[in-house]
N, C-alpha and C positions, 0 to 999 in steps of 0.2 A: 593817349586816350585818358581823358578825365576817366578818376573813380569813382562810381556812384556813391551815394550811403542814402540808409533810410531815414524819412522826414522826420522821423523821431529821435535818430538819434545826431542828426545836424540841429536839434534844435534843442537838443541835452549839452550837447558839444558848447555850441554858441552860448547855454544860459551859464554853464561852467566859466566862458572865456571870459564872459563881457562882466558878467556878475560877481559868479562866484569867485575867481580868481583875483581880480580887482578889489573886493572887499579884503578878501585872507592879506595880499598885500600890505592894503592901504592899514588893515588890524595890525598887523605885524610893522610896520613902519609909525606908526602910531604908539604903540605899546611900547618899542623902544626908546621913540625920543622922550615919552613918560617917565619909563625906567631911568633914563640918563637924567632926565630933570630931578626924581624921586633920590636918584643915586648921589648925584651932586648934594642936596638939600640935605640928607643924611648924612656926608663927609664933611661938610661944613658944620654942621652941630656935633657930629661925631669928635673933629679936630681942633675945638672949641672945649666942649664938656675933659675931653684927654690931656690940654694944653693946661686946662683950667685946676684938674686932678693935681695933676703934675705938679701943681706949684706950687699947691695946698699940703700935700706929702712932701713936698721937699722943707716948706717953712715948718712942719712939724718934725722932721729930721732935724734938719738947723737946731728948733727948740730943743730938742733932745740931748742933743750934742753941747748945748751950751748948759745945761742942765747937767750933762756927766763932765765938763769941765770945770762949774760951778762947786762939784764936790772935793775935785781937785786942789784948789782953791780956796778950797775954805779953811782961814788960818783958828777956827777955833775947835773945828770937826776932829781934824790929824792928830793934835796934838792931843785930845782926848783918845784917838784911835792907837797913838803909838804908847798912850799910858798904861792902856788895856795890856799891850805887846807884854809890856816889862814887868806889871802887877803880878805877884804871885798870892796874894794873900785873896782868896774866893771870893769873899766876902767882898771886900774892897772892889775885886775886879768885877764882881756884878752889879755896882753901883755905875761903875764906869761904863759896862755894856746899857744900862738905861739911860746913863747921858746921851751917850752915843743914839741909841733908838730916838729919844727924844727931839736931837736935833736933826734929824736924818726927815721922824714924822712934822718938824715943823718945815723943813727946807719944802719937802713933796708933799704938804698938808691940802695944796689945793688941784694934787697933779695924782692920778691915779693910775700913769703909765709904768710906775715903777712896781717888778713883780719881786728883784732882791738886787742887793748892792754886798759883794763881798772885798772885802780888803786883805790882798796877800801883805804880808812884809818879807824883808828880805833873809831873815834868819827862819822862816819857814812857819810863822803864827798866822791865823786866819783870822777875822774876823765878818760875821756873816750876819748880816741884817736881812730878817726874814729867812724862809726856804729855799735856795736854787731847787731850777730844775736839775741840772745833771749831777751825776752822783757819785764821781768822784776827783777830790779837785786836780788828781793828777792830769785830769781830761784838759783844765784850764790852763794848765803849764804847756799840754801839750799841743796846746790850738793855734791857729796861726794870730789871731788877737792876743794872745800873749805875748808871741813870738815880736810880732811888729811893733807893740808898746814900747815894749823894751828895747828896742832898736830908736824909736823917735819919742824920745820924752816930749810932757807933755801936748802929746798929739792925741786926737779919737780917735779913735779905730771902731767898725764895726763888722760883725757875720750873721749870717742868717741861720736860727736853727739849729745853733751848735748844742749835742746832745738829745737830738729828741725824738730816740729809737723806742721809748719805753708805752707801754699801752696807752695812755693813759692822754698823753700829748702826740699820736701818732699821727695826726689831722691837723697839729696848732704849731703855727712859727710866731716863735719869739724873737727879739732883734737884741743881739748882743753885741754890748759896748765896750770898751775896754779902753783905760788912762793910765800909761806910767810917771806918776807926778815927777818934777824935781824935788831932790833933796835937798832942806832947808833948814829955816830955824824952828820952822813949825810941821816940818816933815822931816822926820830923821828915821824914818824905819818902814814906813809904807811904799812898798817897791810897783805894785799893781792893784789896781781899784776897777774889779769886774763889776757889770748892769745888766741885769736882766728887764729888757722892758716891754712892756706887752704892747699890742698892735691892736689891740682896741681902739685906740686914738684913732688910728690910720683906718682901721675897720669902718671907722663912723664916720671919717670922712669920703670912704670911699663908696658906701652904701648911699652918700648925699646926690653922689653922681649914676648910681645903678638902678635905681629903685624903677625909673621909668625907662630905663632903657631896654630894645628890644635885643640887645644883642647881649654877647658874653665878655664880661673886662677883663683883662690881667695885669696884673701888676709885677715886674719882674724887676729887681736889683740891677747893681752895674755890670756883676757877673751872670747875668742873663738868669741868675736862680728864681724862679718862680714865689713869690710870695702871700698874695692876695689870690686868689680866685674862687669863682664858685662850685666849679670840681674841687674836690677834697685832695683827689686821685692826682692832681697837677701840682699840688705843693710839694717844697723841695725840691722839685724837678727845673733843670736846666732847661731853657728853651729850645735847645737844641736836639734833646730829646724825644718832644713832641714831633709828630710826624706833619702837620700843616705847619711848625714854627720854625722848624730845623733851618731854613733857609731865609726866616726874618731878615738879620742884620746881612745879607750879601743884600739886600733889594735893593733898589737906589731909590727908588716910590714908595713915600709912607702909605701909600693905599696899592691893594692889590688883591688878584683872585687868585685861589688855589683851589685846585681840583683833586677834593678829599674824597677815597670811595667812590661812592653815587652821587657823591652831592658838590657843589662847589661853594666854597668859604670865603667871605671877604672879609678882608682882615685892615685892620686900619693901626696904626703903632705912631705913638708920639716918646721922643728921649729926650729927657733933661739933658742940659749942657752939663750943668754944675756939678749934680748926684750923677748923671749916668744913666738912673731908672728909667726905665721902660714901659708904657702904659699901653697896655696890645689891648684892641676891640675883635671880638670877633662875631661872625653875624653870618648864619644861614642865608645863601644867595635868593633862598625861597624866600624864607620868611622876609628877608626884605624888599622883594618883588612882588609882596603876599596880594598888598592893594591892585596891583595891577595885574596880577592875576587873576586874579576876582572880578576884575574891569572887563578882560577879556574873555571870560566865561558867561559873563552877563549878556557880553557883548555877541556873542557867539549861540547864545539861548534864543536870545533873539532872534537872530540871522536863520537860526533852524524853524523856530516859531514861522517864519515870515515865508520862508521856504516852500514849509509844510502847506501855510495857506494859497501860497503864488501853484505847487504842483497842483493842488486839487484844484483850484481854479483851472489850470490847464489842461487836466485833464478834463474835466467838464469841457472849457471851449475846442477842442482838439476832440472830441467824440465823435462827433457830427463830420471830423472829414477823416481823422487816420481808420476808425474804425472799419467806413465805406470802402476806402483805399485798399487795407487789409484783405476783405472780402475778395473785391475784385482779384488782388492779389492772389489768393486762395484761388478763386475760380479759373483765372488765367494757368496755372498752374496745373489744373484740371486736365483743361484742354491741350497742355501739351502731354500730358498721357493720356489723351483720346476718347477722353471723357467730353463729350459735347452737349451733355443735359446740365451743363454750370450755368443756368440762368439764374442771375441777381435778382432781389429784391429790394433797392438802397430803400429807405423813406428816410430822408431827413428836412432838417429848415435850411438849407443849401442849396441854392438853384444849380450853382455848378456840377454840382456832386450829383443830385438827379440825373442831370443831365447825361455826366459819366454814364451811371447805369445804366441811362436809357439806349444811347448808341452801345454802349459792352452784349445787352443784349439783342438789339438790334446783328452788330457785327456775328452775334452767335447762330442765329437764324439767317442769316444769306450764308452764310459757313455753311450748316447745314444742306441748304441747297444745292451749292456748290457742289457738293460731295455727294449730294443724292444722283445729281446730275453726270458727273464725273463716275462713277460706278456704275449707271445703266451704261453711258459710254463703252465702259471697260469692259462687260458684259458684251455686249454685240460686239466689241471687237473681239474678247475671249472665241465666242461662238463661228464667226470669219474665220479664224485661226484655225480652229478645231476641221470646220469644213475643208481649209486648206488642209489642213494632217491626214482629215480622212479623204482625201482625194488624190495622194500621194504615197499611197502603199511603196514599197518600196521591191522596183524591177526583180530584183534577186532573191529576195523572199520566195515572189511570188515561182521563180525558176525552181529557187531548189528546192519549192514544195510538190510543181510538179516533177521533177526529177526525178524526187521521192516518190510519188505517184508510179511514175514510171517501172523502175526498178523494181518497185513492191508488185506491179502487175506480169514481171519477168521472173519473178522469184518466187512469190508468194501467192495466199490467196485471196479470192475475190471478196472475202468478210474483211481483212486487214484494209484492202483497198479503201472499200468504204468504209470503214471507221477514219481512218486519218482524213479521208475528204469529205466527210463530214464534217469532223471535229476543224476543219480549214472552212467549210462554209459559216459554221455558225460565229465563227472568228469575224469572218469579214461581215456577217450579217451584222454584226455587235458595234461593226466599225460604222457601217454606213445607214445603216435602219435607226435608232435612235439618235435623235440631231438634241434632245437633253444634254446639258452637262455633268448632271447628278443620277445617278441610278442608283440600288440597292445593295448591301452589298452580299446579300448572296447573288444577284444578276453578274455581279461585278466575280465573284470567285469561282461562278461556271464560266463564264471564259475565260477565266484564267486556267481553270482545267481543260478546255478544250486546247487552250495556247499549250500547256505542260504535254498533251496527248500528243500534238506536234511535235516537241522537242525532243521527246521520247522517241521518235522514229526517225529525228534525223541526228542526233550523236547516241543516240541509243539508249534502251530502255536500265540502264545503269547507275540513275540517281532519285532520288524518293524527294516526294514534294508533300510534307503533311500542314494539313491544314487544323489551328486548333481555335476556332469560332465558335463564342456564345450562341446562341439558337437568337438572343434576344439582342445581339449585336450585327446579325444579321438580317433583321428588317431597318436596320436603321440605312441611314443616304452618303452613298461618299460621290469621289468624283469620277467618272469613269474611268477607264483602261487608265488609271492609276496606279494599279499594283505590279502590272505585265511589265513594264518598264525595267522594274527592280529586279524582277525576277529573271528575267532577260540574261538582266544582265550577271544576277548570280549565277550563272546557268554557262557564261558565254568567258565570263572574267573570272569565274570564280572557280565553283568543282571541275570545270571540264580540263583544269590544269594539275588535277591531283589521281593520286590513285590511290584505291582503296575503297569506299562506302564513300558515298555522297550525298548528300543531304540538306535538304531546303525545308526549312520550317517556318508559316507565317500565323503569328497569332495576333488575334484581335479583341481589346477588351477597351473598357472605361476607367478612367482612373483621373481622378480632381477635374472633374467636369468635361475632360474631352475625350477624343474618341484616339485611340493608340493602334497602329497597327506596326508591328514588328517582321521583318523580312530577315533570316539569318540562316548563310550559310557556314559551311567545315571546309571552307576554300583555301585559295592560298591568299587571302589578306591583302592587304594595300597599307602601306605609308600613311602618314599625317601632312606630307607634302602633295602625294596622290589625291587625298579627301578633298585636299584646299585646290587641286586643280583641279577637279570634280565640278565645282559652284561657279570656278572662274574660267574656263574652256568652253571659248562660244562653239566650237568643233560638232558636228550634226554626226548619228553614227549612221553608215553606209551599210550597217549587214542587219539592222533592227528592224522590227517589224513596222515601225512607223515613225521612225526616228525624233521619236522622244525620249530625252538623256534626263537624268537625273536632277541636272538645273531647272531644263525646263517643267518636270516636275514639280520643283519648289515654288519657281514661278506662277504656274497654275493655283496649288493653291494656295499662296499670297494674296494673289488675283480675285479668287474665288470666294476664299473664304476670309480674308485680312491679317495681317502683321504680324498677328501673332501669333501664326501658326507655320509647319514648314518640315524641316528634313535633318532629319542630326546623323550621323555614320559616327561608329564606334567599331573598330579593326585591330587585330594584333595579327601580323605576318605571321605566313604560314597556319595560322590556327581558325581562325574566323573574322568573317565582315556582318556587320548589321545592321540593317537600314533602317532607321525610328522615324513612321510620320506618324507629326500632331492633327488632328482633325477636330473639327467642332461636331459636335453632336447635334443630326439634325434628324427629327422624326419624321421629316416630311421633302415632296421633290424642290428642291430649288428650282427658281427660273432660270 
């Protein structure tokens, strides 16, 4: 079986499938291969600008190094440097230290990377052109640029940083040089020639490549030490420290993404062959997808824009038929809770849809018919029925009332006689005189007294039948010898199996618009199995007074009155049975 769904929402469905789904798509596969273009375009300038650094820092290294090997070198400098060594006379030797300074400021007159140049000798004399930073020279004996000089004469050596715990420089790397010349004719006492060089140079070169770039540069040494960067908080730090870089040199792709926190980072890194250094890019995966995300959002503004105007358009054209639809829908709806006054009004500019409502209500008026038709029906045959009931009193009754009769005129006297054959005439008068289906119900509770004055004289006057009826409940209409049934059978089923006090009570009142009457005895009770074979036992009873059972009571008035009214039984063994009919409240005789 196909599943239905409503027009409205097969046509949400469809505008999702065909439209909206296909756009998100097509935006999403778009965006991408943008991204991938955007992203290329970027790595290609990115490994260009890196490759281009790179080479510029390395020939300013070179420079450097050939600049601290130059001092090295130089046969007029040393031998003033190792005069200074041996000079003991103040005077003298502060003439020498100006020599000294002099040619030191002519050799770097045009070079500003130099921040101090110190000369160890090997008998333990210093010589310090300018300030060092660190502060004390046993730091420089004990550094591994000392160490290695001296291990590979004249060779350069350089470290990053060394010394610069103190406030002051706790933000700034300096690059430290270090040459242990050979001993000569012109060096005989200079054992190590320390350079403090500043990174200004490197700074300015490196700001030539930053200034427009969107991402973040690093610049790191051979030992992966951090040098350059625009966190502060990154200098001196090994790369492997950092938590996005720790795993830099395992990658085999100089480009690549990592997934920092919330965010993801792509990181791009070029290395000198020669120096080693390192030039790491790094770049927020947003910010550099920033354009095309903005593409997509634009693009998406749109799409909602266009949305907004296609719903209300659709709603507007789709008025004219869901809302008619709905209605109907509503009213249909109606009539299956028996509601038959759901006649439509459609008016719209839709011949179809007219149309609809015109047969809907059409359909609702021969319905109508039908049912007005089909209930006189049921009615004259109710009425047949009934003539059939009252024309079949039942043999046995009619015996053991005369019996009763009998006995009571062997035994008793002639007032008793006539009271119970009385009370059995007006019985049968009740049955066969009024051919109505509806009578009163006080008509209807004097004969149920005269039926109780009966029963009283044939199992004996041993059980109490109180009646508690409003005065103003009793001009109103119920259905005849409707109540003697029940009682009957409280009477037959019920106390006549107990001992003790016995007791029938039937009250009658109004309560949310219908009319309640309650029948309940102190009998011995019935099952929940009992009840339910009660409704479903087509079984006729043989000793009643007119063999009408408890179903066929419900039946009645079903029939009589409709659907929604009937018979409820509420029983707890051994304690009590109580028989609840609903009634309509009617002021006047039915037909």
């Amino acid at each position: 079986m196909i599943k239905s769904r409503s027009m409205s929402k097969k046509f949400i469905s469809s505008f999702i499938l065909f439209i909206v789904i296909p756009f998100i798509i097509t935006s999403v596969v778009v965006n991408k291969l943008y991204e991938g273009v955007l992203v290329s375009h970027y790595n290609e300038k990115t490994q260009q600008n890196m490759e281009q650094l790179s080479m510029d820092i390395e020939l300013e290294l070179r420079q450097i190094s050939l600049n601290v090997a130059k001092v090295s070198n130089e046969n007029e400098l040393l031998p003033l440097v190792n005069s200074w060594y041996e000079e003991k006379d103040s005077v003298k030797k502060l003439e020498i230290s100006t020599k000294i300074e002099s040619k030191l400021d002519y050799l770097f007159a045009y070079q500003g990377e130099v921040n101090s140049i110190v000369f160890f000798s090997k008998n333990g004399q210093i010589f310090k052109y300018n300030d060092p930073l660190y502060k004390n020279d046993s730091d420089v004996k004990d550094s591994s640029l000392y160490k290695e000089s001296i291990k590979n004469k004249d060779k350069v050596f350089s470290i990053n940083n060394f010394n610069s715990s103190d406030d002051v420089n706790a933000y700034r790397i300096d690059f430290l040089f270090g040459i242990s010349p050979e001993y000569s004719w012109y060096n005989t006492a200079t054992e190590f020639i320390y350079y403090e060089i500043k990174t200004e140079a490197l700074h300015s070169i490196y700001s030539r490549f930053t200034n427009d770039s969107v991402g973040k540069m690093i610049i790191a040494d051979s030992k992966g030490e951090i040098v350059i960067s625009p966190d502060k908080s990154l200098l001196g730090k090994n790369v492997s420290q950092v938590e996005y870089l720790k795993d830099i040199n395992n990658k085999d792709n100089n480009i690549y993404k990592y997934n920092y926190k919330k965010d993801t980072k792509y990181i791009s890194k070029y290395t000198s062959e020669k120096s080693g250094w390192t030039v790491i890019n790094i770049i927020d995966y947003k910010a550099l997808t920033k354009d095309t995300t903005n593409i997509i959002k634009i693009l998406f503004s749109i799409f909602v824009v266009f949305n907004l105007f296609f719903i209300l358009y659709c709603k507007t054209f789709f008025k004219d038929i869901l809302k008619p639809i709905k209605e109907l829908i509503k009213k249909m709806k109606g009539i299956k809770d028996g509601r038959l006054d759901e006649i439509t009004n459609i008016n719209t500019n839709l011949e179809e849809i007219n149309e609809l409502g015109s047969n809907y209500n059409k359909m609702i008026n021969d319905i109508k018919n039908l049912m007005v038709e089909r209930d006189l029906k049921e009615r004259e045959r109710s009425k047949e029925e009934m003539k059939v009931l009252q024309a079949q009193i039942n043999p046995h009754f009619i015996y053991n009332t005369l019996n009763v009769i009998k006995l009571m005129a062997m035994i008793s006297k002639a007032e008793s006689i006539r009271k119970v054959t009385d009370s059995f005439m007006k019985l049968l008068s009740a049955t066969f005189r009024n051919e109505s289906t509806f009578i009163t119900v006080r008509e209807e509770l004097e004969y149920l007294d005269n039926y109780a004055d009966i029963m009283k004289v044939r199992f004996g006057d041993d059980f109490n039948l109180v009646v508690k009826v409003e005065e103003e409940v009793r001009n109103l209409y119920i259905i005849k010898l409707i109540l003697q049934p029940i009682v009957e059978n409280a009477i037959v089923h019920g106390i006549n199996e107990i001992d003790g006090a016995k007791n029938i009570i039937i009250a009658g009142y109004v309560s949310e618009e219908n009319l309640i009457f309650e029948v309940e005895d102190n009998g011995r009770g019935i099952t929940e199995e009992e009840v339910e074979s009660i409704f479903t036992s087509k079984e006729k009873s043989n000793t009643s007074f007119n063999h009408i059972g408890i179903k066929n009571i419900e039946s009645r008035i079903r029939l009589n009155c409709g659907q929604g009214y009937g018979i409820k039984i509420e029983s707890e063994k051994n304690k009590f049975t109580k028989v609840k009919l609903i009634l309509p409240i009617l002021m006047k005789q039915e037909s």
